[in-house]
SEVOTI-326556 format. One record per atom (N, C-alpha, C, O): residue number from 1; residue in three letters; z, y, x. Coordinates in pm, whole numbers, m for minus. Layout:
- n,res,z,y,x
- NUM,ALA,Z,Y,X
...
***
This chain:
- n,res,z,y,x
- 1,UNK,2816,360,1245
- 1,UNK,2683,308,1272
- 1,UNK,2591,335,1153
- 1,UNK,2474,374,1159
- 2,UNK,2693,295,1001
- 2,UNK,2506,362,911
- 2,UNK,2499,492,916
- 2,UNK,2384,535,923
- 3,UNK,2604,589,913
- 3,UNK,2568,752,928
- 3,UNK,2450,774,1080
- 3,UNK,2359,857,1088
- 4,UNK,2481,697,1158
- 4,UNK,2377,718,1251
- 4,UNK,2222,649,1200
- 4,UNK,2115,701,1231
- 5,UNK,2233,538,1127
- 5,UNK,2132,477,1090
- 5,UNK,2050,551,951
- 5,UNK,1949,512,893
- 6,UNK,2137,668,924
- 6,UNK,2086,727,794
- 6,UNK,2041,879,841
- 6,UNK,1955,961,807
- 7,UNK,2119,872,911
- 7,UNK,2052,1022,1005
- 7,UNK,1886,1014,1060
- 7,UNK,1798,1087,1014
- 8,UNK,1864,903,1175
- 8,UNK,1760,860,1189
- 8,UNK,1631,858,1084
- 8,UNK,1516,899,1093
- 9,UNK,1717,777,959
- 9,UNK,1587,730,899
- 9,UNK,1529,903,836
- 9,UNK,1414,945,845
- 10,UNK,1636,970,782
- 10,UNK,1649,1130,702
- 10,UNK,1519,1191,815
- 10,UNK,1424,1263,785
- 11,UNK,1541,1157,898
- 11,UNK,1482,1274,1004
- 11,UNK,1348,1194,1022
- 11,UNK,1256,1251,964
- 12,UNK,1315,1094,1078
- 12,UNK,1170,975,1068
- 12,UNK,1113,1068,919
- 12,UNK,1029,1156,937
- 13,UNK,1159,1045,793
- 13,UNK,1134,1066,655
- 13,UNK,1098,1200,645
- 13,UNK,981,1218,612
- 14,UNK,1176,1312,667
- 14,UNK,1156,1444,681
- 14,UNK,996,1516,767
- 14,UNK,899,1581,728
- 15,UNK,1050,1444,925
- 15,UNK,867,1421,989
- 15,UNK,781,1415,898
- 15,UNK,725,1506,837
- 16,UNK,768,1279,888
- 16,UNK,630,1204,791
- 16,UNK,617,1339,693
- 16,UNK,509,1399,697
- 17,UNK,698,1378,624
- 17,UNK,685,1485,508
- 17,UNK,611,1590,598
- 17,UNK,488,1581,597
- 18,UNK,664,1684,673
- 18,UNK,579,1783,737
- 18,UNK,441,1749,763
- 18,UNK,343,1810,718
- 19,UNK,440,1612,865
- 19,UNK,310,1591,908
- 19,UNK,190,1594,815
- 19,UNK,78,1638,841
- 20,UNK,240,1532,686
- 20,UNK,126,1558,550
- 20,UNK,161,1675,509
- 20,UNK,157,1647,389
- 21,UNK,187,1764,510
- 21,UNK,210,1868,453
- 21,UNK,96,1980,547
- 21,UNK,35,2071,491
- 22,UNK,86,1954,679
- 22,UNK,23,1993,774
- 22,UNK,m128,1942,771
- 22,UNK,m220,2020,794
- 23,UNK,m151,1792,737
- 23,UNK,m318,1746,766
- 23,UNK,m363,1830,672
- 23,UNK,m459,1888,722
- 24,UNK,m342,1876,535
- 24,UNK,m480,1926,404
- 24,UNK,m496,2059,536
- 24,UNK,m609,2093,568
- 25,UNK,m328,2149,629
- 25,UNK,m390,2254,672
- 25,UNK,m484,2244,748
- 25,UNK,m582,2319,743
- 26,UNK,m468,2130,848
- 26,UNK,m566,2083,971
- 26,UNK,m731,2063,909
- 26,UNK,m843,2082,957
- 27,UNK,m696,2030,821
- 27,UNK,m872,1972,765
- 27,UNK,m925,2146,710
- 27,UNK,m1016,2198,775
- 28,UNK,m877,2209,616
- 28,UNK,m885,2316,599
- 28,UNK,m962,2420,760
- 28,UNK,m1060,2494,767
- 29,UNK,m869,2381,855
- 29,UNK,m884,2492,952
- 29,UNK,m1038,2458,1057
- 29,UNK,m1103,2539,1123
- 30,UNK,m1058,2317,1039
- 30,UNK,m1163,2240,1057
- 30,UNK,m1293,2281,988
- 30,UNK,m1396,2298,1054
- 31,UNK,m1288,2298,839
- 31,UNK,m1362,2341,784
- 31,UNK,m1439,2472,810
- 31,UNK,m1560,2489,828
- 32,UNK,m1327,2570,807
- 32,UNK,m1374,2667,793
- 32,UNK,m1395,2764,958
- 32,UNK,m1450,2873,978
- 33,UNK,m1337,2685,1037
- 33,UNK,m1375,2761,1193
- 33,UNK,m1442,2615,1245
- 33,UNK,m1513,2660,1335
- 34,UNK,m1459,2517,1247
- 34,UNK,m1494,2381,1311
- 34,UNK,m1429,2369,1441
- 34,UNK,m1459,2278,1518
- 35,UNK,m1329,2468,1471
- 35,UNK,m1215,2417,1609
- 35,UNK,m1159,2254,1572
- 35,UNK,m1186,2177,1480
- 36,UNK,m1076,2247,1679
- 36,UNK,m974,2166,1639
- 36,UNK,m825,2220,1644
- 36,UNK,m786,2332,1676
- 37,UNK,m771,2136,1615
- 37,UNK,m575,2185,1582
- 37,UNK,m515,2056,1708
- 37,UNK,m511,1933,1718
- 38,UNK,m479,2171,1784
- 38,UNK,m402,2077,1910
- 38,UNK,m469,1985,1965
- 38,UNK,m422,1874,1992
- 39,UNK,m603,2028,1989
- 39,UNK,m712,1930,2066
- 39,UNK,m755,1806,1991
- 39,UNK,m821,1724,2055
- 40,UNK,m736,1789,1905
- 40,UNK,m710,1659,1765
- 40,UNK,m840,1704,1692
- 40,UNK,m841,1816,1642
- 41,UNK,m949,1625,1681
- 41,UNK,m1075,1643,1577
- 41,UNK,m1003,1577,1447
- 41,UNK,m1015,1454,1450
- 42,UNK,m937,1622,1340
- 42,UNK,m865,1556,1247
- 42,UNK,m963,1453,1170
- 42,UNK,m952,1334,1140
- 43,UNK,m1075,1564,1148
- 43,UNK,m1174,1495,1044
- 43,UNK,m1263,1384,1096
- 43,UNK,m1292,1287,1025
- 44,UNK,m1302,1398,1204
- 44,UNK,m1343,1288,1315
- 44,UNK,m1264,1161,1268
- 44,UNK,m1324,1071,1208
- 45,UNK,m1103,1151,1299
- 45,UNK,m978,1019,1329
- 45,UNK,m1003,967,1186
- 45,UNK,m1006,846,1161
- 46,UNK,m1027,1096,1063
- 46,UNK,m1015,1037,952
- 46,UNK,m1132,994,884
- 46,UNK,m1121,934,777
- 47,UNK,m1271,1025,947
- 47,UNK,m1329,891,869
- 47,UNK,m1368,843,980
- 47,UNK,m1491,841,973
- 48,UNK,m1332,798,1093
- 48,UNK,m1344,673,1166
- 48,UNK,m1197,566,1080
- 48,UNK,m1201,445,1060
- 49,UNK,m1107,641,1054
- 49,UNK,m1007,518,980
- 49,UNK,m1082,439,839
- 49,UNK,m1078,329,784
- 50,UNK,m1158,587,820
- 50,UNK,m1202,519,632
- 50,UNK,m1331,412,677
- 50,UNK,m1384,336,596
- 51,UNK,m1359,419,774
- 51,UNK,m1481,354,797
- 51,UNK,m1406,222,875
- 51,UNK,m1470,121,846
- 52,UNK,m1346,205,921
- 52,UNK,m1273,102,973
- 52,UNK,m1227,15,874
- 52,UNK,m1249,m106,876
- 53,UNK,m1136,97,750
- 53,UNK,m1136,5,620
- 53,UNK,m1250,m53,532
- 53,UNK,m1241,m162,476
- 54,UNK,m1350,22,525
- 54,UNK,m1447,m14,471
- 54,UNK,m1523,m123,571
- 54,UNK,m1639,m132,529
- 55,UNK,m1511,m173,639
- 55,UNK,m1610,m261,724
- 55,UNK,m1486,m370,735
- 55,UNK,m1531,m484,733
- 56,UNK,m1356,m366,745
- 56,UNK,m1300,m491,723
- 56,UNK,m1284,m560,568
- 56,UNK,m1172,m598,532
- 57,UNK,m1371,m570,503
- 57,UNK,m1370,m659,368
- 57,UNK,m1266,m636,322
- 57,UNK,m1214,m525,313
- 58,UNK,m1216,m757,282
- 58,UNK,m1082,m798,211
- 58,UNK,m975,m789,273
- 58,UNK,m868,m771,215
- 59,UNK,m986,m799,402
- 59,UNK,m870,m756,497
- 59,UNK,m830,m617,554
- 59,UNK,m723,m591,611
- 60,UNK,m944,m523,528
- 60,UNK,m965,m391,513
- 60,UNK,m897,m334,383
- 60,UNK,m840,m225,381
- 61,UNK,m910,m424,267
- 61,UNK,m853,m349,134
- 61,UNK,m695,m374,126
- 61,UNK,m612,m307,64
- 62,UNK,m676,m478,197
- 62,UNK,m542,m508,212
- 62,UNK,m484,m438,338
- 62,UNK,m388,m514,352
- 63,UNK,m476,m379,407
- 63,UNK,m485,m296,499
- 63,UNK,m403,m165,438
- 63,UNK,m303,m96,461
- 64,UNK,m524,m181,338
- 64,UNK,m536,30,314
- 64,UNK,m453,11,203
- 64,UNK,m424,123,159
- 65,UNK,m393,m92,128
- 65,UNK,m299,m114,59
- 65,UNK,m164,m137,127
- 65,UNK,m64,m105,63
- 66,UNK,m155,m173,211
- 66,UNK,m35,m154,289
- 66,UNK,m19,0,332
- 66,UNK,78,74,317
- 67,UNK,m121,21,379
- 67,UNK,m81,188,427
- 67,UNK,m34,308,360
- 67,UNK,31,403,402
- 68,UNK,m111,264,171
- 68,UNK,m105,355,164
- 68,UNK,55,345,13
- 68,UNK,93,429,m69
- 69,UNK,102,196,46
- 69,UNK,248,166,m18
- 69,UNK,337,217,57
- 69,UNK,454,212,22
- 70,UNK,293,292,205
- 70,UNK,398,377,294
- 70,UNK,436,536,215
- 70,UNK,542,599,212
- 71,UNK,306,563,158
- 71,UNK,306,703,86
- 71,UNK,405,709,m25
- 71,UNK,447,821,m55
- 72,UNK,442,624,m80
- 72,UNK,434,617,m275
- 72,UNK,584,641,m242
- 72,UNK,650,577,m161
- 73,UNK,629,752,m325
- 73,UNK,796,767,m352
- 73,UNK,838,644,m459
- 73,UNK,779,613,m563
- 74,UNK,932,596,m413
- 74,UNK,992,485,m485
- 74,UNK,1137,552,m557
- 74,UNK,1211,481,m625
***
């Protein structure tokens, strides 16, 4: 059961890694043709999020502090 539970998490962990490894390309490809990548306006989602934090106060900063303690290699 943890080799299955360590497999899972390896592979969840591995994702997340690609997927950022992929947005700087998405924003990049945005930039410079103004398409989108897989029907996804990237830059659109991402400052409707930053603007979402910024309009919830203190509960917004705590927010974006949780989110962004998902990033940080420990």
């Amino acid at each position: 059961m943890d080799t299955v539970i360590k497999g899972i998490v390896g592979f969840v962990g591995g994702l997340g890694t690609v997927l950022l490894a992929v947005l700087p390309i998405t924003i990049l490809w945005y930039v410079l043709t103004g398409g989108t990548v897989f029907g996804m306006d990237v830059v659109a989602n991402l400052t409707s999020l930053i603007n979402t934090f910024g309009n919830g106060g203190f509960t917004g900063l705590i927010a974006l502090l949780i989110v962004c303690s998902f990033f940080i290699k420990k």
